[in-house]
ZAMARGU-4260 file (C-alpha; in steps of 0.2 Angstrom, whole numbers, plus 5000, padded with zeros to 4 digits):
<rodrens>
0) 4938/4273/4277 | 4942/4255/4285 | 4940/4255/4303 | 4958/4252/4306 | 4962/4270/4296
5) 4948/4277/4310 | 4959/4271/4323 | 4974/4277/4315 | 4968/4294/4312 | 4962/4296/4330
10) 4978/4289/4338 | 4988/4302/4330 | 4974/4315/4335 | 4976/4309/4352 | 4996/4307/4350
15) 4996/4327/4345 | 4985/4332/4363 | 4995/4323/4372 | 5012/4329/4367 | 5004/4348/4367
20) 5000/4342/4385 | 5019/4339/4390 | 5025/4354/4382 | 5013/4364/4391 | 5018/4354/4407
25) 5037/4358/4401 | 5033/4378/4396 | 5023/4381/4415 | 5039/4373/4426 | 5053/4379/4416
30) 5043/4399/4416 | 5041/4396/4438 | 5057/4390/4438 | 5073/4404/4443 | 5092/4404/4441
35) 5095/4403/4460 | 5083/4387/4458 | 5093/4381/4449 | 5110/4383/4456 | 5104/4376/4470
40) 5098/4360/4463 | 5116/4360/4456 | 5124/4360/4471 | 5111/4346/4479 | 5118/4336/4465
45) 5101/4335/4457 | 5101/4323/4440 | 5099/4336/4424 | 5101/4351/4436 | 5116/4358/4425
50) 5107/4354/4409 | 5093/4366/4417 | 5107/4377/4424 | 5110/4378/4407 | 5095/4380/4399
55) 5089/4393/4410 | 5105/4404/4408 | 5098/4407/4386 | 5083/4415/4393 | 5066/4414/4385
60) 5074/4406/4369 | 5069/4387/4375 | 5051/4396/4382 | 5047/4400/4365 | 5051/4387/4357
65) 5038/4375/4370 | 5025/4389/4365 | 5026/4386/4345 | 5028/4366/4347 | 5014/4367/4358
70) 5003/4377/4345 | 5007/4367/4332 | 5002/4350/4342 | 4986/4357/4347 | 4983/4365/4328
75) 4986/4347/4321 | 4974/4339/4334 | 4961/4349/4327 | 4966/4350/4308 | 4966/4330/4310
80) 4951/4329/4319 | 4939/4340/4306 | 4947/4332/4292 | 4942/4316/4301 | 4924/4324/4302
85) 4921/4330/4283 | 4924/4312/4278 | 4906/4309/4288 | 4889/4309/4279 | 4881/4321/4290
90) 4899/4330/4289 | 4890/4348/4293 | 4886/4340/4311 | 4901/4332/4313 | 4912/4346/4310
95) 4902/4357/4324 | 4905/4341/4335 | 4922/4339/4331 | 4925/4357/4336 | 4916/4356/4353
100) 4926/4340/4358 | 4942/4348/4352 | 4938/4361/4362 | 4936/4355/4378 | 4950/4344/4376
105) 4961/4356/4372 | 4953/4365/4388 | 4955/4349/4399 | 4969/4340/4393 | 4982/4355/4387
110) 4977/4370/4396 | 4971/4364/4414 | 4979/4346/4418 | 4996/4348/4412 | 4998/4365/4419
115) 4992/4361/4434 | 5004/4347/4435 | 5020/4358/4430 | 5013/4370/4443 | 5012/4357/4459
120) 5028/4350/4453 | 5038/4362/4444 | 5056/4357/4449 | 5051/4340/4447 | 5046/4341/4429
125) 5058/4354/4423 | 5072/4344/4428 | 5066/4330/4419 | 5059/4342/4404 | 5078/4348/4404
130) 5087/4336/4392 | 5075/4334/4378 | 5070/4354/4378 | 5088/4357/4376 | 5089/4344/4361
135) 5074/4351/4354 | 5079/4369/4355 | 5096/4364/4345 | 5085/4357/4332 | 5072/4370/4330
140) 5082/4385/4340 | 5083/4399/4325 | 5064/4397/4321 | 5056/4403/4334 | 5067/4420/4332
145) 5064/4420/4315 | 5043/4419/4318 | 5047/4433/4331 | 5055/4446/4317 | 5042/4442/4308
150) 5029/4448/4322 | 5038/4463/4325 | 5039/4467/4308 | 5021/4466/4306 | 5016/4475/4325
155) 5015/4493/4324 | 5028/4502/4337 | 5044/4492/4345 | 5042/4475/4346 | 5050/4463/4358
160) 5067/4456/4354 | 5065/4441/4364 | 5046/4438/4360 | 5031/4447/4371 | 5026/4429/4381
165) 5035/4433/4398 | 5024/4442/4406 | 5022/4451/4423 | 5009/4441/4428 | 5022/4426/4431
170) 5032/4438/4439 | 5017/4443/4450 | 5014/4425/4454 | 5032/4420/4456 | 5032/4434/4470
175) 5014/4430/4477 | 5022/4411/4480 | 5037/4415/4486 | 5026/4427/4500 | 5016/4411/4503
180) 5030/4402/4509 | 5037/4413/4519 | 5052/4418/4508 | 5048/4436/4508 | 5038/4446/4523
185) 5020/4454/4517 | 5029/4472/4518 | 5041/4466/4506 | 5030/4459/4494 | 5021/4475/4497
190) 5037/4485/4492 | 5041/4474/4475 | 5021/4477/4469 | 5026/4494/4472 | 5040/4491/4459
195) 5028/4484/4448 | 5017/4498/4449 | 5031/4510/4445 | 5029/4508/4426 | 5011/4512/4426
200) 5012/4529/4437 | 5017/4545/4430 | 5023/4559/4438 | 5006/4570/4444 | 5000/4555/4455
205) 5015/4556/4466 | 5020/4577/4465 | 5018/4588/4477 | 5002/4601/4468 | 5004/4617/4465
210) 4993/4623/4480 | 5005/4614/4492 | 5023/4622/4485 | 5033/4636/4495 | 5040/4646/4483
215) 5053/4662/4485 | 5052/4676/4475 | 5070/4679/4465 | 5071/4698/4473 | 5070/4692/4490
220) 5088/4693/4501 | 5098/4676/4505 | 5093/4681/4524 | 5076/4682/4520 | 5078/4665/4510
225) 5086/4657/4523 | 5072/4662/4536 | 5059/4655/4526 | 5067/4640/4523 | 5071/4638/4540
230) 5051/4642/4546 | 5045/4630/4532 | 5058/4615/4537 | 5062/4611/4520 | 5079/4612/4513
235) 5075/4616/4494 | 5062/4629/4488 | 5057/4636/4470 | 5063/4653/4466 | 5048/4661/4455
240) 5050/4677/4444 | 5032/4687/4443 | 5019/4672/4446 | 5020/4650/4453 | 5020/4649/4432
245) 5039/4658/4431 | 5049/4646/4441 | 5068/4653/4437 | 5079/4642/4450 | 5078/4631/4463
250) 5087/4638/4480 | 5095/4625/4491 | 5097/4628/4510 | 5118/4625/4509 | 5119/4637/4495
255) 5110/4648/4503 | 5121/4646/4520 | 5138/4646/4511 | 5133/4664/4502 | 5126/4671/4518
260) 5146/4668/4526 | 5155/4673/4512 | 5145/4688/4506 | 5133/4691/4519 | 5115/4689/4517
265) 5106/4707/4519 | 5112/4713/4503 | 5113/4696/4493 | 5098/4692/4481 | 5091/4675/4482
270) 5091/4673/4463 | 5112/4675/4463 | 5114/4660/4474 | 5101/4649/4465 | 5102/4633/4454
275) 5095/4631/4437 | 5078/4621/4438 | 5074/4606/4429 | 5057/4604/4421 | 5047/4588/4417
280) 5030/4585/4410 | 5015/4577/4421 | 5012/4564/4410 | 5030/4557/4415 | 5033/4538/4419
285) 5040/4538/4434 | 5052/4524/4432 | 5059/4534/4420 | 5061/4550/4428 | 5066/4541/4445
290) 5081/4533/4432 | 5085/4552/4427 | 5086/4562/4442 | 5099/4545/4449 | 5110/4548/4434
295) 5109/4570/4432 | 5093/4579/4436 | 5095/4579/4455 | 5083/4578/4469 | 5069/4589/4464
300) 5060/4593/4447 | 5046/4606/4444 | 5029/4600/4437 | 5023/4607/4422 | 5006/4603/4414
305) 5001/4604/4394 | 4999/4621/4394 | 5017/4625/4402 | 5012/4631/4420 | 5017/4627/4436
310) 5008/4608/4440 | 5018/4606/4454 | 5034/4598/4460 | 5041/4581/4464 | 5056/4575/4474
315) 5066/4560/4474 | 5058/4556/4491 | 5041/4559/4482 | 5045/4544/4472 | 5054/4533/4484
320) 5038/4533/4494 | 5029/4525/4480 | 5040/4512/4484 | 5044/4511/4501 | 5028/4519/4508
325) 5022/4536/4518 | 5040/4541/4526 | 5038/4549/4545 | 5049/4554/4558 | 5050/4554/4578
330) 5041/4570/4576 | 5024/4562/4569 | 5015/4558/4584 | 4995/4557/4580 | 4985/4571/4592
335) 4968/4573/4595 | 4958/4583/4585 | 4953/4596/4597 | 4963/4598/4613 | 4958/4613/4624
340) 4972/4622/4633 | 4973/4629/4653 | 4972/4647/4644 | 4958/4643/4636 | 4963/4643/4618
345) 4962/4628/4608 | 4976/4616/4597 | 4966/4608/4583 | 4972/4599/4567 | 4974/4607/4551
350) 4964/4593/4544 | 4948/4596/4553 | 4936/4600/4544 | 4928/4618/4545 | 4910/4613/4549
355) 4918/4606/4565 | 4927/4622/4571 | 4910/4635/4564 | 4902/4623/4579 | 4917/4624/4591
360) 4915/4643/4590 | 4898/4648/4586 | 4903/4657/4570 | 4901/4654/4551 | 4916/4655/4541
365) 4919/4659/4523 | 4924/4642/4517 | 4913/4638/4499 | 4931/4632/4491 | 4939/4622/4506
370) 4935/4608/4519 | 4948/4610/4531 | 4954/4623/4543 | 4972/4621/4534 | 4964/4624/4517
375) 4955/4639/4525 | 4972/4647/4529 | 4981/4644/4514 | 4964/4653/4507 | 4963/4668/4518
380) 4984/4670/4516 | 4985/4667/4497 | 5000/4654/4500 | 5005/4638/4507 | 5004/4640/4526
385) 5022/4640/4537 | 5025/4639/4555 | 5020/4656/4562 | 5008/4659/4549 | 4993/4670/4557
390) 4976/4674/4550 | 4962/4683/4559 | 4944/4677/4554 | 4925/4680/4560 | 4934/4686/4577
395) 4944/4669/4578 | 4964/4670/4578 | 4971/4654/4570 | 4991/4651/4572 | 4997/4639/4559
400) 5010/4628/4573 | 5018/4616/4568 | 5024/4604/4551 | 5020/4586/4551 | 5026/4574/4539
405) 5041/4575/4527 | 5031/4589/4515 | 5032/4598/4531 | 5013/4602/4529 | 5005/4609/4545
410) 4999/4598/4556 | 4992/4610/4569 | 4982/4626/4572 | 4979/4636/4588 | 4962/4646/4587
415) 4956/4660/4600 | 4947/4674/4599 | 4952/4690/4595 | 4947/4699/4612 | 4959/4687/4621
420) 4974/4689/4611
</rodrens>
């Protein structure tokens, strides 16, 4: 080979890198760049703002299209560049050096500098990037599309219509910059992670479990409903049948009311005025159940596991947390773990663990299955503890007080002894 086919050969080798580096400049500040961006840019009266306006508005089409010109610049690079090596005498070394050169060029030169640049200045380059990616996609439009049929066809499951290479990493960046520079507060980059997130929870991660539910029983009265309701603050209980497993309604406080006027409540069963209960299964997105229960499931679905029992249940506000974050009200004030009161009893949290109140009283307690003097109650009762809820214990009273939180879970206990009540 003459030496000026050596230059020739390289030069078209180093011709390819660089146009693979300006597509991948191109792809990275077109993919950071949004629609209000560019409507913006368009009423600034920007230069090639309503081509990108316009280029912007067909989606990922043009996206794609940068990523195949881009891999077929960089395959050509190194196709030419090992064809240039086998030529050599020692063509067995040369190849291995050809393929460690090309590979940190392709590094260097397509995958670091260029993206860096379209990165820094993203509006920049996709406004100039506008006009010939919009030329090029007219040209070469219906082949990216094509190759994408092909892909799906081959890819076990549903593919992706428009091609898998917008991910939600860029969204994550794109939201992570915007938070940066003060576009959005923390708590609402906080809130649209949450979003994110969303898709990748499933329903027993946000229910409420099994041990936690305050159920009815479906031979109970509407009176006796409506007190317990009233005592557990929550405005929609399960109505169960023989066990937690044989959930056969859902009673809601206003239907509970509206038969206690019409037909009084002493003579009414609870099962007469219930609604029918909707199940789902634990392994539920959430996305997807949060999109049913908008549309016709309602505010409350009962948990079931594999085997068809009672998991738990989850609300609407179960899943609106996960977004949003913990809900409280004017009620939730934080109170000290132990407070001693003038008649000598004592107001202590339900979350304190029982090791602390054996001390506090000089007794042992039977608590081999729980950690907490709420858990011990709902062990010695059998049940989720209420307001009211009394248990007597190793000569110690405990008065289950108050409900903290929206789950209305007990926040406090008072304990005395038995000899002073």
């Amino acid at each position: 080979m003459s030496p000026a086919s050596h230059v020739l050969v390289i030069g078209v080798a180093v011709a390819f890198v660089l146009l693979a580096a300006v597509l991948a400049c191109a792809e990275v500040a077109l993919s950071r760049m949004s629609r209000v961006a560019a409507d913006e840019l368009v009423q600034d009266g920007r230069s090639g703002a309503k081509r990108l306006q316009k280029l912007l508005a067909e989606g990922p089409r043009s996206l794609n299209l940068l990523l195949l010109l881009r891999l077929v610049c960089e395959v050509a690079a190194v196709g030419i560049a090992t064809s240039y090596a086998l030529d050599r005498e020692d063509s067995t070394w040369s190849v291995v050096a050809a393929v460690a050169v090309m590979t940190v060029v392709s590094y260097v030169f397509i995958g670091v500098a260029p993206r860096t640049i379209g990165r820094q200045q993203s509006e920049r380059v996709a406004l100039l990037s506008a006009g010939p990616v919009t030329a090029l996609t007219r040209v070469f439009g219906p082949l990216p599309s094509l190759l994408i049929l092909i892909g799906n066809a081959l890819t076990p499951g549903k593919g992706f219509r428009e091609g898998p290479f917008a991910s939600e990493a860029e969204l994550r960046d794109l939201v992570e910059r915007a938070q940066q520079r003060g576009v959005v507060e923390q708590s609402e980059r906080d809130m649209i992670e949450s979003v994110f997130e969303l898709g990748d929870t499933i329903v027993r991660e946000v229910m409420v479990p099994r041990t936690d539910i305050v159920v009815i029983e479906r031979g109970k009265t509407v009176k006796q409903g409506l007190n317990l309701l009233l005592r557990s603050g929550f405005s929609r209980i399960p109505v169960v049948g023989e066990n937690t497993d044989d959930v056969v309604g859902v009673a809601y406080l206003r239907d509970l009311v509206k038969k206690e006027r019409s037909e009084g409540g002493a003579n009414v069963k609870v099962e007469e005025a219930m609604r029918k209960a909707v199940f789902v299964p634990e392994s539920k997105p959430v996305d997807e159940l949060l999109r049913e229960m908008q549309t016709e499931l309602g505010h409350i679905a009962i948990v079931v596991d594999e085997y068809g029992g009672t998991a738990g249940l989850v609300t609407l506000e179960d899943i609106v947390e996960e977004v949003v974050g913990e809900i409280t009200d004017e009620y939730d004030r934080e109170a000290p773990a132990v407070e001693t009161l003038n008649d000598g009893s004592c107001r202590i949290t339900a979350r304190l663990p029982v090791e602390d109140l054996e001390e506090l009283y000089d007794v042992e307690l039977p608590h081999d299955d729980v950690e907490t003097v709420g858990g011990l109650m709902a062990s010695l009762l059998g049940r989720v503890p209420i307001p009211g809820a009394t248990v007597e214990v190793q000569g110690l009273v405990l008065v289950a007080e108050s409900a903290k939180g929206r789950r209305n879970q007990i926040g406090t206990v008072l304990v005395r002894r038995a000899e002073e009540s």
